[in-house]
PyMOL Python script that loads the backbone (N, CA, C, O; Angstrom):
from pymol import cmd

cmd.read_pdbstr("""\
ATOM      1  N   UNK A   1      -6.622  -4.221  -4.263  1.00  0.00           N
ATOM      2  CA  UNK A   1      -5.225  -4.617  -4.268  1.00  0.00           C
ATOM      3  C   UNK A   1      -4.367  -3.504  -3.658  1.00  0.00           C
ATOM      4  O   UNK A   1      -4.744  -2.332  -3.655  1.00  0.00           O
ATOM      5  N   UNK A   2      -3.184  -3.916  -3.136  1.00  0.00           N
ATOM      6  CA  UNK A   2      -2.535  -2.581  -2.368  1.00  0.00           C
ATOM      7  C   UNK A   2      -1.451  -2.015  -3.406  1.00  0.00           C
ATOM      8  O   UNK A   2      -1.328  -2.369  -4.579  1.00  0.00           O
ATOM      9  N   UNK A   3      -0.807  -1.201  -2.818  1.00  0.00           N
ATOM     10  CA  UNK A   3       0.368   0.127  -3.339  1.00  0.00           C
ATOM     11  C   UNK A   3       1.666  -1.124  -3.314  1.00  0.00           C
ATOM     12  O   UNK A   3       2.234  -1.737  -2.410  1.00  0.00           O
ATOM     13  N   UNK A   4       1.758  -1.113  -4.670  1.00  0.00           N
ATOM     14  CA  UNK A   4       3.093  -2.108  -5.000  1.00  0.00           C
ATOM     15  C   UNK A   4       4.277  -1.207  -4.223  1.00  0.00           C
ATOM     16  O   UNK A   4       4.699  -0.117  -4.607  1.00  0.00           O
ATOM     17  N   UNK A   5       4.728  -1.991  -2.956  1.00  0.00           N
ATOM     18  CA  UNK A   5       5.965  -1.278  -2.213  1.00  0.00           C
ATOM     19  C   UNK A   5       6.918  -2.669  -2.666  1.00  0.00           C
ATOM     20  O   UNK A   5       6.665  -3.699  -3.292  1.00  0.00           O
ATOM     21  N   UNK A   6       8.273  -2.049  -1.925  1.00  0.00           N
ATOM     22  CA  UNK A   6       8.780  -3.111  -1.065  1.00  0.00           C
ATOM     23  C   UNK A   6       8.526  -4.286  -0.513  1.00  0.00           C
ATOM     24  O   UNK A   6       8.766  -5.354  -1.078  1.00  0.00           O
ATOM     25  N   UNK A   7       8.060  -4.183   0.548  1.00  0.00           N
ATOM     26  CA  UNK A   7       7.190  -4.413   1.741  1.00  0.00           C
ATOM     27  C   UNK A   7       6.130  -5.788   1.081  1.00  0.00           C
ATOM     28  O   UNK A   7       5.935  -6.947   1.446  1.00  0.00           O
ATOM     29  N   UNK A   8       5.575  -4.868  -0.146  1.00  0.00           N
ATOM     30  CA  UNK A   8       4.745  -6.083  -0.868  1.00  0.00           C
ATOM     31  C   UNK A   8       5.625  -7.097  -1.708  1.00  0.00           C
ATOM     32  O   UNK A   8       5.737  -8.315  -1.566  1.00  0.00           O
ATOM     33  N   UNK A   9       6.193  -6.281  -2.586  1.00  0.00           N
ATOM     34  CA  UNK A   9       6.954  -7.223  -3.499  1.00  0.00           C
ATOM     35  C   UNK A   9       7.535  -8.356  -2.781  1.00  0.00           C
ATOM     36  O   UNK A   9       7.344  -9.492  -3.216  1.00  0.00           O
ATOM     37  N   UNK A  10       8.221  -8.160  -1.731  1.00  0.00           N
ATOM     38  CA  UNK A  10       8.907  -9.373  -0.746  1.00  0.00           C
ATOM     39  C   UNK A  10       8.048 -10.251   0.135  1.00  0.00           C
ATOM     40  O   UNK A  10       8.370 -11.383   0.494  1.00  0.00           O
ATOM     41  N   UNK A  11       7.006  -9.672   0.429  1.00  0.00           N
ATOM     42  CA  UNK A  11       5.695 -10.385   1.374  1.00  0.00           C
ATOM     43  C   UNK A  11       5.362 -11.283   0.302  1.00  0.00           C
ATOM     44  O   UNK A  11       4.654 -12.233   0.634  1.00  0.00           O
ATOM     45  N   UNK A  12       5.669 -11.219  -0.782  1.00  0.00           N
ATOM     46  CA  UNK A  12       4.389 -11.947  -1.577  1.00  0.00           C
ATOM     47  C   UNK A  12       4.552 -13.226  -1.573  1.00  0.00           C
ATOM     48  O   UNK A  12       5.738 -13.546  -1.494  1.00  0.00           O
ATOM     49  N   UNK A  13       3.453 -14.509  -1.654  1.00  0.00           N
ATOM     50  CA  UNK A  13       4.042 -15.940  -0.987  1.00  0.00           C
ATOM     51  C   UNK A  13       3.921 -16.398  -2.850  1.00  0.00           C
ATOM     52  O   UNK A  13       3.435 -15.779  -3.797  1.00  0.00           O
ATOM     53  N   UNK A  14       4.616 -17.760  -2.759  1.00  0.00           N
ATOM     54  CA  UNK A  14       4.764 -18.650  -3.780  1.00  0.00           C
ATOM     55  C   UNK A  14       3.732 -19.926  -3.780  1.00  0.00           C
ATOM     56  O   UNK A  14       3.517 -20.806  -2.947  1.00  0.00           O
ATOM     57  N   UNK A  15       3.194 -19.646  -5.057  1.00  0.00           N
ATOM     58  CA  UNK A  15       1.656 -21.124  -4.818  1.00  0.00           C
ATOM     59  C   UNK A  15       2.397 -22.072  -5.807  1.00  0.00           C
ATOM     60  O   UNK A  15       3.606 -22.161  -6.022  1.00  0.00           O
ATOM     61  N   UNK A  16       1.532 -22.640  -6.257  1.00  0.00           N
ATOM     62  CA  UNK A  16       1.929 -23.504  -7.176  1.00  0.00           C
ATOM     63  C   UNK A  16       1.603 -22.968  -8.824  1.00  0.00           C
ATOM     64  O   UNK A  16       1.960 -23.431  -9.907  1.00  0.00           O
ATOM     65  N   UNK A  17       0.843 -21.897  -8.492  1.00  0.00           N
ATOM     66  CA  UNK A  17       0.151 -21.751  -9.650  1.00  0.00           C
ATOM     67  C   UNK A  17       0.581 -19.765 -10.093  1.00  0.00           C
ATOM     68  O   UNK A  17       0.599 -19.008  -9.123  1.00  0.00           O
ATOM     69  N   UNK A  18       0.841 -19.227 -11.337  1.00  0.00           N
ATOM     70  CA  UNK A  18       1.350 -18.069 -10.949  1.00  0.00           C
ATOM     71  C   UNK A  18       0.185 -17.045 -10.944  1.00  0.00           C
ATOM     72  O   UNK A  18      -0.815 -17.214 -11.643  1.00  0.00           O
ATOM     73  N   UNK A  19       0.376 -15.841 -10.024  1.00  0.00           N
ATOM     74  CA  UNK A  19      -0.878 -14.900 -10.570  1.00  0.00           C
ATOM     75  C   UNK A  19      -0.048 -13.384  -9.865  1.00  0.00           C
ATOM     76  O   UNK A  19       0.951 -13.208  -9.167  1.00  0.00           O
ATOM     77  N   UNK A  20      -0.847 -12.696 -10.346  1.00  0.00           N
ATOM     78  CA  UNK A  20      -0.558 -11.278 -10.415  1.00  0.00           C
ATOM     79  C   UNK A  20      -0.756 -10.209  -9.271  1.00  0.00           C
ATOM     80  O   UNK A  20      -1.809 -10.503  -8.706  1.00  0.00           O
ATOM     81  N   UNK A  21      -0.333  -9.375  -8.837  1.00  0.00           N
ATOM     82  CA  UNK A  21      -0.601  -8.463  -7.510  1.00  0.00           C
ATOM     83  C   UNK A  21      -0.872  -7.237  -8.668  1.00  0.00           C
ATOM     84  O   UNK A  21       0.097  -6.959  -9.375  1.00  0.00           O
ATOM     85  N   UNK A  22      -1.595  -6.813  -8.796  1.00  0.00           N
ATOM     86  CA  UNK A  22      -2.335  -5.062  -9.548  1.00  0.00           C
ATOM     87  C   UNK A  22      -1.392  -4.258  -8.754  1.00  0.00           C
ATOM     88  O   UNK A  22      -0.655  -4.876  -7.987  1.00  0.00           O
ATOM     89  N   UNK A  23      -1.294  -2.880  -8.821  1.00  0.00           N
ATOM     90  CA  UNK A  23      -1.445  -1.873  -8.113  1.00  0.00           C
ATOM     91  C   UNK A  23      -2.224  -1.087  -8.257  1.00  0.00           C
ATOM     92  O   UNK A  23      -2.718  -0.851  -9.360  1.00  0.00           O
ATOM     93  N   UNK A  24      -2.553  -0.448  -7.138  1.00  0.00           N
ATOM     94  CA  UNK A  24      -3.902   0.751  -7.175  1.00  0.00           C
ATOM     95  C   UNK A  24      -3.657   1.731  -7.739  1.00  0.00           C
ATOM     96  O   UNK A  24      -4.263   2.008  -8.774  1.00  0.00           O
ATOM     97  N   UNK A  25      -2.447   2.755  -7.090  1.00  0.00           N
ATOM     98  CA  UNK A  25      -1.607   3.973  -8.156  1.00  0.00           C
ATOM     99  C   UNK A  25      -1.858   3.994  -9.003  1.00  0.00           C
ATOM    100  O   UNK A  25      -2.846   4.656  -9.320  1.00  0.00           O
ATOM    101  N   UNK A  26      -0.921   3.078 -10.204  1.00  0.00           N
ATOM    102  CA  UNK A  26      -0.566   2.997 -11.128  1.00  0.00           C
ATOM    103  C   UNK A  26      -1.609   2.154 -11.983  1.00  0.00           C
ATOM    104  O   UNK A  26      -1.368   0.978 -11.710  1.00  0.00           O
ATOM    105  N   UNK A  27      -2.525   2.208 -12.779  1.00  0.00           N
ATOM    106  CA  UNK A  27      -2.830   1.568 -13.767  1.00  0.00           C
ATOM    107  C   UNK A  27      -2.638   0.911 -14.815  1.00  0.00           C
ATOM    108  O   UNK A  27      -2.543   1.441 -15.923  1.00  0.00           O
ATOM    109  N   UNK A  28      -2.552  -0.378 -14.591  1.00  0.00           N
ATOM    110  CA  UNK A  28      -2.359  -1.254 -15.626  1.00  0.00           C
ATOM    111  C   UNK A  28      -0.729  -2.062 -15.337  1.00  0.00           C
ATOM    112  O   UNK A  28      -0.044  -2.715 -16.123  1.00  0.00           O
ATOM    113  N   UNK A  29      -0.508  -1.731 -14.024  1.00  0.00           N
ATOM    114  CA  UNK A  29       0.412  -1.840 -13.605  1.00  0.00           C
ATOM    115  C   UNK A  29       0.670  -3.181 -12.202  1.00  0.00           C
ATOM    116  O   UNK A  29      -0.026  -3.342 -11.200  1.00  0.00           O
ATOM    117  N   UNK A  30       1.782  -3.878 -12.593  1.00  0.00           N
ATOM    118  CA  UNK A  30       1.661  -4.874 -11.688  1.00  0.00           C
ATOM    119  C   UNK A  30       2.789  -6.070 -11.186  1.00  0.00           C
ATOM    120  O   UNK A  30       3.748  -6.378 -11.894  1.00  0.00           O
ATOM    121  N   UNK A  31       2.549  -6.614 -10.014  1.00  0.00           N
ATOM    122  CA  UNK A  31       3.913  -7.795 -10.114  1.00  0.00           C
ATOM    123  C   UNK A  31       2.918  -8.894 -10.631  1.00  0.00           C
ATOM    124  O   UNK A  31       1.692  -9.001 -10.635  1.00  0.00           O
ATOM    125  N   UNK A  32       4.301  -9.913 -11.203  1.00  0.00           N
ATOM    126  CA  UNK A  32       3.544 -11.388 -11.723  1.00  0.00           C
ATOM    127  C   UNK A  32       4.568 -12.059 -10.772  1.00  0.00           C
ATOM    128  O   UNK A  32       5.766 -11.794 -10.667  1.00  0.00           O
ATOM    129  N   UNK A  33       3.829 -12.999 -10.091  1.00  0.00           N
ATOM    130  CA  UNK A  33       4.771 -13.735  -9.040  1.00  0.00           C
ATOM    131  C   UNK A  33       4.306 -15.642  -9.721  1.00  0.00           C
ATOM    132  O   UNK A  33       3.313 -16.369  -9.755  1.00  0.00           O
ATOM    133  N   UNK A  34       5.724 -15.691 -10.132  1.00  0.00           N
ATOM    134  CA  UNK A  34       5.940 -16.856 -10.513  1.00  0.00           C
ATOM    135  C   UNK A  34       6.067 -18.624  -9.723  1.00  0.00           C
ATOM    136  O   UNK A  34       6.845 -18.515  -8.775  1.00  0.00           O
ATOM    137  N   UNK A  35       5.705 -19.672  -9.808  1.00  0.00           N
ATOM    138  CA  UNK A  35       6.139 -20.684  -9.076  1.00  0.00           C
ATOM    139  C   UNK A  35       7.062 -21.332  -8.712  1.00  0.00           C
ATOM    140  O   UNK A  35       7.114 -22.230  -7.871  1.00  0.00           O
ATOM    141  N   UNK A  36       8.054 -20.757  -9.531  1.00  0.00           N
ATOM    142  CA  UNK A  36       9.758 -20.721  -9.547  1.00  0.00           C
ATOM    143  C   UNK A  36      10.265 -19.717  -8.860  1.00  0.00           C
ATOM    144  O   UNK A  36      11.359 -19.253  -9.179  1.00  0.00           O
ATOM    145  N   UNK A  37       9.497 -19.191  -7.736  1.00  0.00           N
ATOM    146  CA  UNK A  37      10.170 -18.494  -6.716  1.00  0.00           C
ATOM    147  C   UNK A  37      10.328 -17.037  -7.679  1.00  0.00           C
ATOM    148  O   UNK A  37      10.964 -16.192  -7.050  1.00  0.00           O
ATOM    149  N   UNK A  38       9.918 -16.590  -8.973  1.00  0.00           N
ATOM    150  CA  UNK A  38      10.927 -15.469  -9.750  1.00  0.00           C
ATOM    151  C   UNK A  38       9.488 -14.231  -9.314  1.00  0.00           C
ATOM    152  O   UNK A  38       8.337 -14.365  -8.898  1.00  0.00           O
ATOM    153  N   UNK A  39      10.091 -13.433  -9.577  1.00  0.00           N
ATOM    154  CA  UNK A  39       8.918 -12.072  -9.585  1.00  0.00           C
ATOM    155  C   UNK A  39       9.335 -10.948 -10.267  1.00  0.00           C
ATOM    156  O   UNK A  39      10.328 -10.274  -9.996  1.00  0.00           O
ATOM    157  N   UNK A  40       8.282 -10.705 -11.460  1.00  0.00           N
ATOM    158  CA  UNK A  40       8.741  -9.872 -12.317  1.00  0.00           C
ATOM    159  C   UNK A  40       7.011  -8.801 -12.473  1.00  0.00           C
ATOM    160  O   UNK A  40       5.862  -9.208 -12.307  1.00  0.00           O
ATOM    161  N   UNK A  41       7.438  -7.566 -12.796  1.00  0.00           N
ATOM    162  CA  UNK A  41       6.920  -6.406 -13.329  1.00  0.00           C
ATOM    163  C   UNK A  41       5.923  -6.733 -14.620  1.00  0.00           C
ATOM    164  O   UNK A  41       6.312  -7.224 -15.680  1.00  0.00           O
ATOM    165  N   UNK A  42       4.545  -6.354 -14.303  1.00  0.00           N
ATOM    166  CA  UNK A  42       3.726  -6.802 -15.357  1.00  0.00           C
ATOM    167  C   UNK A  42       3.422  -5.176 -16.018  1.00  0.00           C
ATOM    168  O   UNK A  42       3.425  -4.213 -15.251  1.00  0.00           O
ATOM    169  N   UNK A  43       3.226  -5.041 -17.153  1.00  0.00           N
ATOM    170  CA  UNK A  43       2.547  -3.783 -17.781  1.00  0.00           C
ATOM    171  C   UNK A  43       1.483  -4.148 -18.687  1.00  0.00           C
ATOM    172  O   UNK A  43       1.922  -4.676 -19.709  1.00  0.00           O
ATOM    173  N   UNK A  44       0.026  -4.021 -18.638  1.00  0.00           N
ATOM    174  CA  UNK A  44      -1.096  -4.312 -19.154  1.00  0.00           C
ATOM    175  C   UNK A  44      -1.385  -2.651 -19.911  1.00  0.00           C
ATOM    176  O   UNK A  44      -1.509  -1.574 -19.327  1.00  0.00           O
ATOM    177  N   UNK A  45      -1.431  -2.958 -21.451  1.00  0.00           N
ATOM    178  CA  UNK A  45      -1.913  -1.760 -22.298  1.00  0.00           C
ATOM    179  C   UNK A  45      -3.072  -2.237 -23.065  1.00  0.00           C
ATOM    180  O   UNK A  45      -3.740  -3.257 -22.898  1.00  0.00           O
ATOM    181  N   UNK A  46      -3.194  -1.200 -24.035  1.00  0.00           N
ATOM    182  CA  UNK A  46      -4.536  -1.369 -25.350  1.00  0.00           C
ATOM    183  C   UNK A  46      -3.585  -0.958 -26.221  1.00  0.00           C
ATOM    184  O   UNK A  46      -3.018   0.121 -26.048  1.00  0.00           O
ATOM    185  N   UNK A  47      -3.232  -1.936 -27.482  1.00  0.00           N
ATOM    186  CA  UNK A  47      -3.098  -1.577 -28.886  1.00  0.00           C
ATOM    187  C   UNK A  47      -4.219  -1.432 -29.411  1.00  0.00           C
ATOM    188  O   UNK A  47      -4.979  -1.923 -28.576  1.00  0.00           O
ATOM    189  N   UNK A  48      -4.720  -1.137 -30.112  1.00  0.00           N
ATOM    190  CA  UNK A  48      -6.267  -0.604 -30.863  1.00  0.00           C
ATOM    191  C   UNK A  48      -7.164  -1.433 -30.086  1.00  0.00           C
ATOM    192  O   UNK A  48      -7.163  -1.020 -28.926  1.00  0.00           O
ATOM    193  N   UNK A  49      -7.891  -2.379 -30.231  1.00  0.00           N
ATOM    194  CA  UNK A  49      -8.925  -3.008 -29.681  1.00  0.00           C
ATOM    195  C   UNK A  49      -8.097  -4.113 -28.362  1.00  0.00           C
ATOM    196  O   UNK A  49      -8.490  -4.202 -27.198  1.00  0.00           O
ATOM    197  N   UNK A  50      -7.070  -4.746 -28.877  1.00  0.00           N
ATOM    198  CA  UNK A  50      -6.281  -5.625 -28.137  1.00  0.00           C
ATOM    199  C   UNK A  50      -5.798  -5.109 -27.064  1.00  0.00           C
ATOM    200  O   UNK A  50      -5.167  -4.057 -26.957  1.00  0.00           O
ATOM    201  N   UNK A  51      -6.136  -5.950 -26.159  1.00  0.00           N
ATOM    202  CA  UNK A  51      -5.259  -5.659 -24.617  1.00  0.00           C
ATOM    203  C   UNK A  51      -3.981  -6.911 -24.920  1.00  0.00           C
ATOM    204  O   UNK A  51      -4.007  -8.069 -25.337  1.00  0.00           O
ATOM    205  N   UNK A  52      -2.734  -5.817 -24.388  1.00  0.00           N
ATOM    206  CA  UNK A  52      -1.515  -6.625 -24.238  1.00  0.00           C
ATOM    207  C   UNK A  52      -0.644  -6.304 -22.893  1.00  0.00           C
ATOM    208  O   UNK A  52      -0.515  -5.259 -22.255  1.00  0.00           O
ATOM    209  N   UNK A  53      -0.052  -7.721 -22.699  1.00  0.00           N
ATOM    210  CA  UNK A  53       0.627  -7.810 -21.391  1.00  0.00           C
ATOM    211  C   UNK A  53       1.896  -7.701 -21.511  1.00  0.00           C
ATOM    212  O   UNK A  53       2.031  -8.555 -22.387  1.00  0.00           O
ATOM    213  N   UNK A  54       3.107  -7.262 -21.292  1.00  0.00           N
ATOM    214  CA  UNK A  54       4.678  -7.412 -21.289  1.00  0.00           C
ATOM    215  C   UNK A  54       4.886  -8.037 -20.136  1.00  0.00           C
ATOM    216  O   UNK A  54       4.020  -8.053 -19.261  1.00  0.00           O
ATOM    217  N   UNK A  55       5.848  -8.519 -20.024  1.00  0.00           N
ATOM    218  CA  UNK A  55       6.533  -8.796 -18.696  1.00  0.00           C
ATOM    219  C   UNK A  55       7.974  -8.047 -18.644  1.00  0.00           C
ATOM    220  O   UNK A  55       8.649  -7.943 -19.668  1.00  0.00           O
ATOM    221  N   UNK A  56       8.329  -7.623 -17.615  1.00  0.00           N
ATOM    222  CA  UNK A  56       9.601  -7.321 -17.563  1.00  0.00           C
ATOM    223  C   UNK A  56      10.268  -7.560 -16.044  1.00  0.00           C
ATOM    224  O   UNK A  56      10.168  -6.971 -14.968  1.00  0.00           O
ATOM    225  N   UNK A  57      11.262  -9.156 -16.697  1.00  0.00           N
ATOM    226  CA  UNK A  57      11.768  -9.924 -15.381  1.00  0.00           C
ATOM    227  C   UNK A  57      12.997  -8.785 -14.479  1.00  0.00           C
ATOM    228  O   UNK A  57      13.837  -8.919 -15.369  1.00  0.00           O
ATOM    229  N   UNK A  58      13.510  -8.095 -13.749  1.00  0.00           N
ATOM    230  CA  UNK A  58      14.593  -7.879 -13.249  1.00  0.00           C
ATOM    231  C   UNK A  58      15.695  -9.505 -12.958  1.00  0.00           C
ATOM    232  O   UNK A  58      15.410 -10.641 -12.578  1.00  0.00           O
ATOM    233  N   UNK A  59      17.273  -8.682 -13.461  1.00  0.00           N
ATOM    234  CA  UNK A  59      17.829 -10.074 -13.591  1.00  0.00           C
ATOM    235  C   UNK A  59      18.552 -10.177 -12.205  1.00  0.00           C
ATOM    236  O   UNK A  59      19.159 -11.203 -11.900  1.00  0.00           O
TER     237      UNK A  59
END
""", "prot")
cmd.dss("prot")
cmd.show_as("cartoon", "prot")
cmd.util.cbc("prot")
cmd.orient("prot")
């Protein structure tokens, strides 16, 4: 997956279905590109055994 720029965030196309762009840098780190045209900031952690996802939309 590439270096979440600009460049990417705006390239990114709209399916019908939503899924995620990783970044390489940053771990655990990512866009979620929505089917409603929206694109928001994913953060993937570990609470004790559990993996958890946030989203955080820019408004």
């Amino acid at each position: 997956m590439p270096k979440l720029t600009k460049h990417v965030i705006d390239a990114a196309e709209i399916y019908a279905a939503e899924y995620p762009i990783w970044d390489d840098a940053l771990l655990g780190v990512g866009l979620r590109v929505l089917p409603s045209c929206r694109k928001g900031y994913i953060v993937q952690y570990r609470a004790g055994r559990r993996s958890r996802r946030r989203m955080l939309m820019p408004k």
